[in-house]
C-alpha atoms as a printed R data frame, in Angstrom:
    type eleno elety resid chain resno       x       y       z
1   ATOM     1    CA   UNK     A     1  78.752 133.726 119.947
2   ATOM     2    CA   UNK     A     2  79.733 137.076 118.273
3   ATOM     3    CA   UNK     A     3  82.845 136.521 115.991
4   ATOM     4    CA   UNK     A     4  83.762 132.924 117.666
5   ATOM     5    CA   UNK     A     5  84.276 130.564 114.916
6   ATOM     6    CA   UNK     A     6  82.594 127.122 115.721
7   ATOM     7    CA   UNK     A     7  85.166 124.686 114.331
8   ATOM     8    CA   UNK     A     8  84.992 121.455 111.899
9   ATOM     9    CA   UNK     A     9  86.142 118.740 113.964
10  ATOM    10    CA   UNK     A    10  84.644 119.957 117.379
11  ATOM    11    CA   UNK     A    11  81.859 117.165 117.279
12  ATOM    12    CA   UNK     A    12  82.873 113.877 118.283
13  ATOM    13    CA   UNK     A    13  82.022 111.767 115.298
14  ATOM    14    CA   UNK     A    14  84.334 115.306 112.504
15  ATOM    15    CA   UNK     A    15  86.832 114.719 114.572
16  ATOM    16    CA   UNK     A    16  87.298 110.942 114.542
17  ATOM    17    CA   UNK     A    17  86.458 111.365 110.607
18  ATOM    18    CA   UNK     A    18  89.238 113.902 110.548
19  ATOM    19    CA   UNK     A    19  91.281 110.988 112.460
20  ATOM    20    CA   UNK     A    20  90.849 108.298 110.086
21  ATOM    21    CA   UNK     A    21  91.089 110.886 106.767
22  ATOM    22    CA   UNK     A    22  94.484 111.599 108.366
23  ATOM    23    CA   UNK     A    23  95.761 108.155 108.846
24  ATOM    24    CA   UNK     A    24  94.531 107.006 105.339
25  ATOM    25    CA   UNK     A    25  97.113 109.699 104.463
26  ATOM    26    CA   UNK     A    26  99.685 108.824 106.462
27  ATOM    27    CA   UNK     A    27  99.702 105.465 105.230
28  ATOM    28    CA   UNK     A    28  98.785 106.037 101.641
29  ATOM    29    CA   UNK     A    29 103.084 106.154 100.451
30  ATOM    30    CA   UNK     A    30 101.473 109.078  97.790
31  ATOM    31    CA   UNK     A    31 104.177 111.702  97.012
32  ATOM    32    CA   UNK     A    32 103.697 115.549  98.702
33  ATOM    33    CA   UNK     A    33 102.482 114.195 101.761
34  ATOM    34    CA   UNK     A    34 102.944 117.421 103.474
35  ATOM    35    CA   UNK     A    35 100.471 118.984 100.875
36  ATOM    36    CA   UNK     A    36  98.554 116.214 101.138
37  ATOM    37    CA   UNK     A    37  97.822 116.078 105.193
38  ATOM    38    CA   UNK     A    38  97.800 120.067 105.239
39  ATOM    39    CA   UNK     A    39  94.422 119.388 102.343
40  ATOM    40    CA   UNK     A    40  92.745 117.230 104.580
41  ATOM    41    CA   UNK     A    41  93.150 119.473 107.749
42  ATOM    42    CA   UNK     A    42  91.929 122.259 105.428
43  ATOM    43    CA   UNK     A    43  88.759 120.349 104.598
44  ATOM    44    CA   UNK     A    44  88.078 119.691 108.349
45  ATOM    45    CA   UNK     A    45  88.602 123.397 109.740
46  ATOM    46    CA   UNK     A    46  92.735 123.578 109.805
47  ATOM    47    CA   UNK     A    47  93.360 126.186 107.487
48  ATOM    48    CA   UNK     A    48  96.670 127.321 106.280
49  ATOM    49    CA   UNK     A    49  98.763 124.642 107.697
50  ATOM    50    CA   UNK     A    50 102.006 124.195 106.624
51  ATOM    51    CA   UNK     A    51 104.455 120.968 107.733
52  ATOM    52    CA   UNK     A    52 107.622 120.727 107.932
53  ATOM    53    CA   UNK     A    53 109.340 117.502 108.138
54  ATOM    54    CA   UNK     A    54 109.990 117.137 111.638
55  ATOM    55    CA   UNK     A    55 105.684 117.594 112.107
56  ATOM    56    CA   UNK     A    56 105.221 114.551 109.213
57  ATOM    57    CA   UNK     A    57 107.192 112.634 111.119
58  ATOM    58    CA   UNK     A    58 105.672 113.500 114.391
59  ATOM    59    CA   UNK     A    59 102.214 112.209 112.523
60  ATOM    60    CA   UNK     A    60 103.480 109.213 111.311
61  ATOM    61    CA   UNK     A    61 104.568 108.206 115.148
62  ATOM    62    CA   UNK     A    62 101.286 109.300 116.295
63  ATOM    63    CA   UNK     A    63  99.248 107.166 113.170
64  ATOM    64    CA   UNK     A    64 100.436 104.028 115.019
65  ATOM    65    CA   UNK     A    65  98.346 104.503 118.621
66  ATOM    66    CA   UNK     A    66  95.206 106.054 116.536
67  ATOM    67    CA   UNK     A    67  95.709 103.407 114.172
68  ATOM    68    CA   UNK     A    68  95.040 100.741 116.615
69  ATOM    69    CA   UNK     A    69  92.103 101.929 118.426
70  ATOM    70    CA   UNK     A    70  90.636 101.484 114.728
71  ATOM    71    CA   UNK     A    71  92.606  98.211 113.738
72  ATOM    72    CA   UNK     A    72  90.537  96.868 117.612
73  ATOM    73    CA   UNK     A    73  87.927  94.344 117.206
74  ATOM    74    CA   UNK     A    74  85.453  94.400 120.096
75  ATOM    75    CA   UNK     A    75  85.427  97.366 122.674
76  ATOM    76    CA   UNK     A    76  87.348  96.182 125.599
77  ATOM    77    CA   UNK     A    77  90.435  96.374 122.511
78  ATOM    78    CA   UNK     A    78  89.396  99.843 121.863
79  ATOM    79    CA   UNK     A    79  89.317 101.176 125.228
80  ATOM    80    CA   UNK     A    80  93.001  99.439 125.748
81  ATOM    81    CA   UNK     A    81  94.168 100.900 123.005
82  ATOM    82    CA   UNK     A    82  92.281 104.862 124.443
83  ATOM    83    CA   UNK     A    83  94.337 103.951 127.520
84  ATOM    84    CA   UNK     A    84  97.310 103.417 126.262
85  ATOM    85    CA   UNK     A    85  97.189 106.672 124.151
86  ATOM    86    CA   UNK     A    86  96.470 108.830 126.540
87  ATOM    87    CA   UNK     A    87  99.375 107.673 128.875
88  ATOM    88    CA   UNK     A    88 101.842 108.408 126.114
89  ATOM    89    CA   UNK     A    89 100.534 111.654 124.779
90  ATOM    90    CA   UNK     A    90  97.494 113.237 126.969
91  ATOM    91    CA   UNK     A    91  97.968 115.764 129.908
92  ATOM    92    CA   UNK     A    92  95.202 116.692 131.949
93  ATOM    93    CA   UNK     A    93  91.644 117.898 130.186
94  ATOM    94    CA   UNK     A    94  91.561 121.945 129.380
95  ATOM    95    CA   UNK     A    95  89.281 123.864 127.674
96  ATOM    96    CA   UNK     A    96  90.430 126.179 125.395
97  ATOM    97    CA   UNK     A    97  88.964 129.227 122.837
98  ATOM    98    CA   UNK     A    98  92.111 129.468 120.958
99  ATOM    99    CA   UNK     A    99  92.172 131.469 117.452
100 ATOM   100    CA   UNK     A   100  88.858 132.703 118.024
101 ATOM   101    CA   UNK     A   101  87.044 129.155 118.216
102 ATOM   102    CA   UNK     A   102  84.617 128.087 120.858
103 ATOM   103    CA   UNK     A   103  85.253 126.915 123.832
104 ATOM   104    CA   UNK     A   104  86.557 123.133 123.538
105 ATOM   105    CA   UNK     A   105  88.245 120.831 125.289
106 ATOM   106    CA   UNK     A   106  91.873 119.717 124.779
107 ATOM   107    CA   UNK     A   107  93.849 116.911 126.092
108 ATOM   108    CA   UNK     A   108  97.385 117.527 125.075
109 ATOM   109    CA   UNK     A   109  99.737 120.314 126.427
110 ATOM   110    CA   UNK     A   110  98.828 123.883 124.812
111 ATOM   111    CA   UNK     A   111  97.831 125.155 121.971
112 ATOM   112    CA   UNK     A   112 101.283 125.682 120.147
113 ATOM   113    CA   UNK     A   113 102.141 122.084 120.720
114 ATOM   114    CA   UNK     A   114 103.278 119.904 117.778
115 ATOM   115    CA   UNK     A   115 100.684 118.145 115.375
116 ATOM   116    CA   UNK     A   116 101.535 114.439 116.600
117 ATOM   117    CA   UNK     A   117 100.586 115.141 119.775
118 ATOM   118    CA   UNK     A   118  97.437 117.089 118.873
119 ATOM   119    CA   UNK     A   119  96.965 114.528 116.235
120 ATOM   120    CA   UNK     A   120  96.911 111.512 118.872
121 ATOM   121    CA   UNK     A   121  94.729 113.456 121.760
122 ATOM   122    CA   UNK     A   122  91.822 115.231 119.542
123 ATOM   123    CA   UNK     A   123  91.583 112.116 117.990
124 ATOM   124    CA   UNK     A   124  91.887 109.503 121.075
125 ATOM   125    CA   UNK     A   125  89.307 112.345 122.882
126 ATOM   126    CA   UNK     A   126  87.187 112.227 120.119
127 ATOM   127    CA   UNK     A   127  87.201 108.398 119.722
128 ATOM   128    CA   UNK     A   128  86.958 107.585 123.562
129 ATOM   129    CA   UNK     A   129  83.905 109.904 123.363
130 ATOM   130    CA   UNK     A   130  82.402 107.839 120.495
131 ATOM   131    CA   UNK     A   131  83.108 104.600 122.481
132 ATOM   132    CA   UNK     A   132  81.501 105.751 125.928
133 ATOM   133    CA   UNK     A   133  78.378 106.909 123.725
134 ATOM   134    CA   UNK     A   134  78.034 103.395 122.051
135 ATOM   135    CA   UNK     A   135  79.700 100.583 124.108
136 ATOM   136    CA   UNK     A   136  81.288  99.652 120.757
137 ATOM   137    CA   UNK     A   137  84.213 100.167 118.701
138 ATOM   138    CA   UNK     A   138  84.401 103.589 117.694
139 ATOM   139    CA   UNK     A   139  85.514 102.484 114.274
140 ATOM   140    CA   UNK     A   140  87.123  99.653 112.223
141 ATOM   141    CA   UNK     A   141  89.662  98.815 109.228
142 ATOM   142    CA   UNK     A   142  87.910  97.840 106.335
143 ATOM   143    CA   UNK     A   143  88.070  93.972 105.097
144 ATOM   144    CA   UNK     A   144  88.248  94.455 101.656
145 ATOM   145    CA   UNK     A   145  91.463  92.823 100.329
146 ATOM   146    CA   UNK     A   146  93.776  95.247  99.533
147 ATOM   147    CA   UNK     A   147  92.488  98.438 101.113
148 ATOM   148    CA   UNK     A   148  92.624  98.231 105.375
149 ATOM   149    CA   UNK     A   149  91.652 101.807 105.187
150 ATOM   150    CA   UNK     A   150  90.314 102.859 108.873
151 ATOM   151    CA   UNK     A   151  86.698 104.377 108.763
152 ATOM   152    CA   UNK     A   152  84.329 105.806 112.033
153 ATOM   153    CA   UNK     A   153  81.519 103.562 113.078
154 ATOM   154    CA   UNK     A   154  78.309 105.482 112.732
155 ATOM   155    CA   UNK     A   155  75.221 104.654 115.023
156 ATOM   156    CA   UNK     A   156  73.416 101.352 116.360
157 ATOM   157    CA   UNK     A   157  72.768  97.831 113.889
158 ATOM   158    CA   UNK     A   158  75.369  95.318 113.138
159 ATOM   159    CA   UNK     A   159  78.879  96.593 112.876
160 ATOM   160    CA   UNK     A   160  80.569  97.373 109.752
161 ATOM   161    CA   UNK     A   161  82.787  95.763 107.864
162 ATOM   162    CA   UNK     A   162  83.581  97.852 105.020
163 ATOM   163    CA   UNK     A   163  85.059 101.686 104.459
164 ATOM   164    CA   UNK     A   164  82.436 102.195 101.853
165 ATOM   165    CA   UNK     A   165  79.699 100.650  99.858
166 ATOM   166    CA   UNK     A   166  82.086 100.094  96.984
167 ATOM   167    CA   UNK     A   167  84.458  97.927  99.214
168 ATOM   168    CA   UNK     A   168  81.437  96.269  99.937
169 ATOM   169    CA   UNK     A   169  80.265  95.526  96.703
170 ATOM   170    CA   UNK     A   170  83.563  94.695  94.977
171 ATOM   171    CA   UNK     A   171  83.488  91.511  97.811
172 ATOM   172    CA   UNK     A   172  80.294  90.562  97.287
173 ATOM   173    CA   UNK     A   173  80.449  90.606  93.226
174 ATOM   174    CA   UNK     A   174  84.304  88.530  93.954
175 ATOM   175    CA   UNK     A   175  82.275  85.861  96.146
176 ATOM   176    CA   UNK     A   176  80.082  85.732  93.829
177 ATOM   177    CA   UNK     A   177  82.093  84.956  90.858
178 ATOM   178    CA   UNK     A   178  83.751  82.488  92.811
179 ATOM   179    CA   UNK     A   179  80.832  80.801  93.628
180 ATOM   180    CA   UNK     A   180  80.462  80.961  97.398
């Protein structure tokens, strides 16, 4: 592949990470958002992205479709909320080198359109992929009180509950104290 960048996020499983990195953003109300979203795309292979207002708020609209194919709770859910997704945003499948990456394949309309709509298709493509490989949930929202932050489910065993061990732990050390 002489000088063809292979890109962060061109797996399934980066690019559904990148998806729920993104929407912990979007919802996290933290000042500089712009600087904020334009770090995480950075750390998964976007660099030099700048937003302007008008692309924020094209990712916030977008957060709330990707945001429920995490926030669904058995696969059927999931694959409702895929469908629904791609009828709003997707166009038909096309691969694509663009900016000397490999060849991939891209479901929204060309590779100057906004971020929302990239946003919602890489990530819906990358999740629907996830689900079709698993027959599961391609993700969750974690149950810890206080945090809902949406994280990818990652291979077979029981399904996860929890963003991170230290979600996890915090509810078992509260139950616990509490006796239960």
């Amino acid at each position: 592949m002489d000088g063809v960048r292979w890109t962060a996020g061109s797996a399934p499983i980066e690019a559904a990470q990148r998806a729920a990195d993104l929407l912990i953003e979007l919802r996290s109300g933290e000042p500089d958002l712009a600087g904020r979203l334009a770090a995480v795309l950075a750390e998964h292979g976007e660099a030099g992205v700048e937003l302007a207002p008008v692309e924020i708020d094209d990712l916030r609209a977008a957060a709330e479709p990707v945001g429920a194919v995490f926030a669904a709770t058995d696969t059927s859910a999931a694959a409702d909320a895929l469908n629904a997704l791609f009828a709003r945003y997707a166009g038909p499948p096309r691969l694509t080198a663009h900016g000397g990456t490999a060849w991939h394949l891209h479901v929204d309309a060309d590779d100057d359109g906004r971020w929302g709509e990239w946003f919602a298709t890489s990530s819906g493509l990358a999740l629907a992929v996830l689900l079709a490989e698993r027959q599961a949930p391609p993700g969750g929202v974690c149950a810890a009180p206080g945090c809902a932050r949406p994280f990818v489910a990652h291979g077979a065993g029981s399904p996860r509950r929890y963003c991170s061990s230290r979600c996890a732990t915090r509810v078992r050390v509260a139950r616990h104290r509490s006796g239960n």
